[in-house]
C-alpha positions, -999 to +999 in steps of 0.1 A: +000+000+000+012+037-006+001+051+021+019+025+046+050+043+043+035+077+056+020+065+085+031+057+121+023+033+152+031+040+190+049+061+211+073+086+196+113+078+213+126+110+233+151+112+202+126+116+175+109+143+197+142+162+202+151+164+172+112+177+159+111+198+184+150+215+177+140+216+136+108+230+136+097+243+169+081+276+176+071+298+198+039+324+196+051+358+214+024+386+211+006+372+186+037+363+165+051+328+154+089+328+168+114+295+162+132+283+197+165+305+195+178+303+230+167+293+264+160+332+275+129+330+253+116+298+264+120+307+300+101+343+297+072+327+282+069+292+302+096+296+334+058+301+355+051+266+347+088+251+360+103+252+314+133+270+318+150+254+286+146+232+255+154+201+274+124+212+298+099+207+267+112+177+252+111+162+286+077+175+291+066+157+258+079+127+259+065+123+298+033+141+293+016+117+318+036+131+352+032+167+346-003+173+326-001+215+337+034+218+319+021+198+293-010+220+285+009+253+289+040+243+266 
């Protein structure tokens, strides 16, 4: 089937999330789409909800079962 390739089962590895969220992740700042540059913007706009960095969201991904408040704010 075609479509087989495109398509995937399970749970995503902490290494496939990483590297989604380093390539193509963004932030919305007032109103405006912003990619993940640094840790200072990620820690202004989530550091209320213990994210101080990148490795604060990829954990909070891939473990989205302990922490559901980080989860829903990131």
């Amino acid at each position: 089937m075609i479509i087989k390739d495109y398509i995937t089962f399970g749970y995503p590895h902490k290494r496939i999330i990483n590297d989604l969220v380093r390539k193509r992740g963004f932030v919305k700042k007032e109103g405006k789409k912003m990619p993940i540059t640094d840790n200072v913007l990620i820690e202004e706009l989530l550091g209320n909800d213990d994210c101080i960095c990148i490795e604060d969201i990829i954990n909070a991904i891939h473990k989205c079962y302990e922490n559901a408040e980080t989860f829903k704010a990131i």
